[in-house]
C-alpha positions in Angstrom: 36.6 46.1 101.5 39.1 43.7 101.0 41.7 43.0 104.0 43.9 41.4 101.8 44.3 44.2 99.6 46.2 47.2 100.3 44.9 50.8 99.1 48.2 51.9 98.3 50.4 52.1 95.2 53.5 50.0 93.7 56.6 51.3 94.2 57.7 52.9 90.9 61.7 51.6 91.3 62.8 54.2 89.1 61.3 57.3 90.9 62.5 55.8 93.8 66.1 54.8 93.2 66.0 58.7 92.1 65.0 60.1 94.8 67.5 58.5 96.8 70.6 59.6 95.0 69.0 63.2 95.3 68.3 62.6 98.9 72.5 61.3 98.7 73.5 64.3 96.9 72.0 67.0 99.2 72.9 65.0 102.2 76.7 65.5 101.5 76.5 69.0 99.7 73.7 70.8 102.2 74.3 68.9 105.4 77.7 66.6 105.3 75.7 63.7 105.9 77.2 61.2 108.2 75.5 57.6 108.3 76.4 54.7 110.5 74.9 51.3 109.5 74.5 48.2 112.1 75.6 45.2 110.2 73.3 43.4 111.6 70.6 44.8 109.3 72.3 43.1 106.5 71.2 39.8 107.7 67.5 40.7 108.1 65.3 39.6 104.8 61.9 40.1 104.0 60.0 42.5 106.0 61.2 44.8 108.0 59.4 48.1 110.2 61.8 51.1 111.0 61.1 53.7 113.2 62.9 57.0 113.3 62.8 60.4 115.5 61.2 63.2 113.6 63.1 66.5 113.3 62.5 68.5 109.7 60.6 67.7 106.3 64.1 66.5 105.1 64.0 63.0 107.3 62.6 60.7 104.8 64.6 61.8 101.9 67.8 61.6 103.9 66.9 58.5 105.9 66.1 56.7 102.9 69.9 56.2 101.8 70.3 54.6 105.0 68.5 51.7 103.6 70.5 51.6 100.0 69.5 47.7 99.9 65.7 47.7 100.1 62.6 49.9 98.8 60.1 51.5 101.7 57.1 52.5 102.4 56.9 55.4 104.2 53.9 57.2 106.2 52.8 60.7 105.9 50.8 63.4 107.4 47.2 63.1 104.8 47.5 66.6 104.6 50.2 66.2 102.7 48.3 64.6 99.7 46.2 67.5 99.3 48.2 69.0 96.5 48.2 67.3 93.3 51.9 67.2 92.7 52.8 66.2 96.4 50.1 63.5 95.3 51.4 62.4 92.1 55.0 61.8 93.6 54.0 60.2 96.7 51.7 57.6 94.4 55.1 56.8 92.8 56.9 56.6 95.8 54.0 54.0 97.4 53.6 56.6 100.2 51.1 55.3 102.9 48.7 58.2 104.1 47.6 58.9 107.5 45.4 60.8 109.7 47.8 62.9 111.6 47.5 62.7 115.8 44.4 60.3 115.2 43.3 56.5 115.2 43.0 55.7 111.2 41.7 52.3 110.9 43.0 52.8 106.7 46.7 53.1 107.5 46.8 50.2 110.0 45.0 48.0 107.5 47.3 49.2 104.9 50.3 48.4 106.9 49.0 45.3 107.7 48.9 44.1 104.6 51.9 45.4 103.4 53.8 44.0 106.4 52.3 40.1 105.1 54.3 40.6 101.8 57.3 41.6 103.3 57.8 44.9 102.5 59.4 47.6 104.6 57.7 50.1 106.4 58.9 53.8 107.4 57.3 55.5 110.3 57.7 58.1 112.8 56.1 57.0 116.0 56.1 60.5 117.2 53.4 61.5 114.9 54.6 64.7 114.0 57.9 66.7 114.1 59.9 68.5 117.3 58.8 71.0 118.8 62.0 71.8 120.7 64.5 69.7 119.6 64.1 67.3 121.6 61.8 63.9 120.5 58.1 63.7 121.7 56.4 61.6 123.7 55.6 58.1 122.0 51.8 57.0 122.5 51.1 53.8 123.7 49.6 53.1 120.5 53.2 52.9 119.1 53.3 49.5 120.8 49.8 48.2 120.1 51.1 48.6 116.2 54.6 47.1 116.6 53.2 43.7 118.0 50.0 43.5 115.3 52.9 43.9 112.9 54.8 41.4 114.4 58.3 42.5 112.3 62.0 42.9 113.0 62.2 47.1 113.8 65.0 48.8 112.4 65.5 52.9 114.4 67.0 55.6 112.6 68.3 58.1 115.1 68.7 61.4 114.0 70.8 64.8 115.1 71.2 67.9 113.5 67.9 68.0 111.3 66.1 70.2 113.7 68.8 72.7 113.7 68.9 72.8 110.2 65.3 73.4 109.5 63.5 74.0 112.8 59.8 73.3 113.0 59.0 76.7 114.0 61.3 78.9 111.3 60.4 79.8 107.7 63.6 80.8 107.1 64.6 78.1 104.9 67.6 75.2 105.3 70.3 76.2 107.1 73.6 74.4 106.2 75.2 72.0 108.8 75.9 68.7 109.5 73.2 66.1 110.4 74.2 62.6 111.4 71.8 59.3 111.6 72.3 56.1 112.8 70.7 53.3 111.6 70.6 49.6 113.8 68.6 46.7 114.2 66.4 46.7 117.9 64.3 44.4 117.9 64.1 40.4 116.1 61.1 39.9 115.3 60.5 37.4 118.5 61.6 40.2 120.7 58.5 41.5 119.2 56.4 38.8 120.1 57.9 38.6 123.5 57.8 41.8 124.5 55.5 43.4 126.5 53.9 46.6 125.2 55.5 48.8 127.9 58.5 47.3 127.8 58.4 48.4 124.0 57.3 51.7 124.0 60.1 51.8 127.2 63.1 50.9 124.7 62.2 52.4 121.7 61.8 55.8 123.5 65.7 55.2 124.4 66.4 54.1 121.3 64.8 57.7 119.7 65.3 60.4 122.2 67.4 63.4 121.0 68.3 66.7 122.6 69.7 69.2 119.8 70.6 72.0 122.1 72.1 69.2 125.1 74.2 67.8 122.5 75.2 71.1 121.4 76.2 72.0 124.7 78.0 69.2 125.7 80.5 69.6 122.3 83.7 71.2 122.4 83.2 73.1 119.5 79.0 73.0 118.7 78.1 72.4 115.4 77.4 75.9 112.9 74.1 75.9 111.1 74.2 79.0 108.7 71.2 80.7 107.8 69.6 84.6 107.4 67.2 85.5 110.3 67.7 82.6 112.5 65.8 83.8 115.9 62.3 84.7 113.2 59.6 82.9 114.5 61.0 81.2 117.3 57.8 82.9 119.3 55.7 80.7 117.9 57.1 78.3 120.4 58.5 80.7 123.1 56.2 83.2 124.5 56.8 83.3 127.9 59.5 85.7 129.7 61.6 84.2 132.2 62.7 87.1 133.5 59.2 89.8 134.0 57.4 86.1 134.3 54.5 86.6 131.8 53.0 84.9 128.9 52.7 86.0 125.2 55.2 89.0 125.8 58.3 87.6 123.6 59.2 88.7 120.1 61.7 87.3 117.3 62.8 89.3 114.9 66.2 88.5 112.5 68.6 86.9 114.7 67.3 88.6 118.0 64.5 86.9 120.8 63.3 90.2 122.8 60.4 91.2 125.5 57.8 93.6 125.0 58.0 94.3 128.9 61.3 94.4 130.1 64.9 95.0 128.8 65.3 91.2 128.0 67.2 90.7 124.5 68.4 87.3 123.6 70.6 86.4 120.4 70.2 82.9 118.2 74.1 82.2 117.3 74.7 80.1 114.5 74.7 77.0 116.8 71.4 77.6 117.8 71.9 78.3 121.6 71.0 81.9 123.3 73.3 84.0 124.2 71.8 87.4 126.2 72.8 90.5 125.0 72.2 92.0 129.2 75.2 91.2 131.9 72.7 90.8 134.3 70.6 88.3 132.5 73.6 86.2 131.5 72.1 83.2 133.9 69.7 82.5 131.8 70.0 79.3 130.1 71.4 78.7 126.6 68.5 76.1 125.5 65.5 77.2 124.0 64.2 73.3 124.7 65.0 74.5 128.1 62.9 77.8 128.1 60.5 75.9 126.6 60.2 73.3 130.0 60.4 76.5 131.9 57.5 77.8 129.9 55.0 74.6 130.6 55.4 74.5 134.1 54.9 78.5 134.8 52.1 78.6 131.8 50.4 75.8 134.0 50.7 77.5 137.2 49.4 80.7 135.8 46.3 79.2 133.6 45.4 77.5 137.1 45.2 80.7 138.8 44.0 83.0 135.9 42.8 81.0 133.8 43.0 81.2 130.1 40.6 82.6 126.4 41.2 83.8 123.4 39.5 84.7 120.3 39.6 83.0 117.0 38.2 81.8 113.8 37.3 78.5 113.3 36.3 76.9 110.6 35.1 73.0 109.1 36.3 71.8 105.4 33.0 72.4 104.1 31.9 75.8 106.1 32.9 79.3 105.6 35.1 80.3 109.2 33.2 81.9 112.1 35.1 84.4 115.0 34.1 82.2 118.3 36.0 82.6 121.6 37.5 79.6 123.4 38.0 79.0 126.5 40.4 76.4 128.3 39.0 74.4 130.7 40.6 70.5 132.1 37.7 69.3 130.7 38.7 70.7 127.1 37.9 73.4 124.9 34.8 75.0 125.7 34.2 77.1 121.6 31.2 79.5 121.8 30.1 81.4 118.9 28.9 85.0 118.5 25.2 83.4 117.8 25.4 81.9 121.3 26.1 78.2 120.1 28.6 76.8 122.3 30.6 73.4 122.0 32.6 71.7 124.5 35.0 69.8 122.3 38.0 67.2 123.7 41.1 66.9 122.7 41.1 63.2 122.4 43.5 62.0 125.2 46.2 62.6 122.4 50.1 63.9 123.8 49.4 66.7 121.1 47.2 68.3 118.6 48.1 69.0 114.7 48.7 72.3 114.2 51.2 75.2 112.3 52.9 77.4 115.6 52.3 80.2 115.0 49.0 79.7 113.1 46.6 77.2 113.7 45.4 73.8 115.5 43.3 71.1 115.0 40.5 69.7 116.9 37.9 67.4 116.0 33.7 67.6 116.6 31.6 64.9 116.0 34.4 63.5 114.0 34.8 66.3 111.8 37.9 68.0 111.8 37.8 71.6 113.3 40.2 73.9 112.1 41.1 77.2 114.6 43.1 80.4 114.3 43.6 82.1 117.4 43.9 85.9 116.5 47.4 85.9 118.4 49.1 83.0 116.7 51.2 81.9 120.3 48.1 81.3 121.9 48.8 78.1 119.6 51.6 76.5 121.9 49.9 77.8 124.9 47.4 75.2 123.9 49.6 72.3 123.4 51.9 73.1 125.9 48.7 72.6 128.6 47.6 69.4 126.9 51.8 68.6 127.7 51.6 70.1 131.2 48.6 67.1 132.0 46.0 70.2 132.5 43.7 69.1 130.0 42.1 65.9 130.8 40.5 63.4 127.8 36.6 63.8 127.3 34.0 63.4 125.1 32.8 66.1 123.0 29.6 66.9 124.0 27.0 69.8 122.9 26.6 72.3 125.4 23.5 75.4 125.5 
């Protein structure tokens, strides 16, 4: 394989200059798109990496006219190319694919190369989008590629994405304003000069958003308009704060209930709860908020009780299979209604890939493991332990 020699497409200049007056266009009409440029970036040639936080599908599109002077490569989920159109316009766009939540020794040398040319390079050191609002945890690995990189990093901040088109909704774009800021952090000898901690330290400054804190501390929080807006928020939320147990909350149109008590939340237009009971009116407004409240008693209770569920879990190549997991700290021990049994790691990863709500990813002898609990929250319950430090990193190992 040639190092020199990147596997990834020209830039059509065309396509692209397209895409970004589309991106332009529904930025102003959809979202009243509000960008503020550091001049500095103006002085910056050749090669340049930029980082941004990751709230909706619309990030790249939108953070692309923040950038009207240069042409980018941007990095992607691999799952994303499994369409053929998604395929065909991210070939034209010189899209770089990557393994999502996992080492991929293409992309780096991909980067690599691109980065000795010069061109400019569009990640999201997350790895994946919010979960809550607020921006994930940046691996250490984030660092590790900075420095082999060795470029001046641009950041993209971005607020108001997530409310527009939450990770967890299928609702569709709800119309409000989103806001980016785009500034230079780091001269390429900072780079060089930098320690890896001290990176990873100031980038995660230099990213971290709160929707729903931001919303609260406004004077008048920002509207995002859209049909059904609490559906599906139970793919993130499932535990009650006020009966305290798991996998008991429902959404349903604009309403966040409990299957065991009186508990009825409503999801405003700004995104914040608001209870429809007097006496629960104590409750906090955040869902990001419910959401810490959810790790730490979800931990506490999977300690005591611990925690299974059934599934279905299936490889690209094999038909699925119902298996029921169990959660253990040393990962998930899968065993199958044959009697095979698997105890497979998580990696040492701050999260899996998965769809809330649906599925998760896990990976077996370095094949990639897809599983579908049969109660789809049982998805965050997951992640939200690997969050809460109860899963520890181990190797997958084949168990009788």
């Amino acid at each position: 394989m040639n190092e020199n020699r990147a596997d990834v497409p020209a830039i059509s200049p065309w396509f692209y200059r397209l895409c970004r007056v589309l991106g332009r266009i529904a930025g102003r009409l959809l979202f009243s798109l509000e960008t503020k440029r550091d001049s500095a970036l103006d002085d910056i040639e050749g090669g340049l990496l930029i980082l941004a936080n990751h709230q909706s599908y619309a990030d790249p599109l939108l953070m692309a006219t923040a950038f009207p002077d240069r042409m980018i490569h941007f990095v992607a989920g691999r799952y994303l190319f499994e369409k053929k159109w998604t395929k065909r316009i991210f070939r034209r766009l010189g899209v770089i694919a990557k393994e999502q939540m996992r080492p991929d020794a293409r992309t780096i040398r991909d980067l690599l190369v691109l980065a000795r040319r010069g061109e400019s390079l569009f990640l999201f050191p997350e790895g994946q989008r919010s979960v809550d609002g607020r921006t994930n945890v940046l691996h250490a690995s984030t660092a590790r590629l900075v420095k082999k990189l060795g470029l001046p990093v641009a950041v993209v901040r971005m607020r108001g994405a997530y409310l527009s088109w939450p990770r967890w909704s299928k609702g569709g774009v709800r119309r409000g304003k989103i806001s980016q800021e785009a500034s230079l952090l780091f001269t390429a000898q900072d780079v060089a000069c930098l320690s890896p901690e001290d990176l990873v330290h100031r980038l995660e400054q230099a990213l971290f958003v709160d929707e729903y804190a931001d919303q609260l501390a406004r004077a008048v929080p920002r509207l995002y308009s859209g049909r059904k807006r609490a559906e599906r928020l139970d793919a993130i939320l499932h535990w009650c704060p006020v009966c305290r147990g798991p996998f008991l909350l429902k959404a349903e149109d604009e309403h966040l209930t409990c299957c065991a008590c009186e508990l009825t939340m409503h999801v405003e237009a700004t995104g914040l709860l608001t209870s429809c009971q007097e006496n629960n009116s104590h409750l906090s407004p955040s869902p990001a908020a419910w959401h810490d409240e959810q790790v730490r008693a979800w931990h506490q209770h999977v300690l005591e009780h611990g925690f299974h569920f059934g599934a279905l879990i299936g490889a690209a190549d094999q038909a699925e299979t119902r298996v029921t997991v169990s959660v253990k700290p040393e990962g998930f021990f899968i065993r199958h209604e044959n009697g095979m049994a698997a105890l497979v790691s998580h990696d040492g990863v701050p999260a899996l890939f998965a769809e809330y709500g649906d599925f998760f990813r896990l990976f077996h002898d370095a094949k990639p493991l897809i599983v579908r609990p049969d109660n789809g929250q049982a998805v965050v319950a997951c992640l939200d332990l690997i969050k809460a430090g109860y899963l520890r990193n181990n190797t997958a190992v084949m168990v009788n």
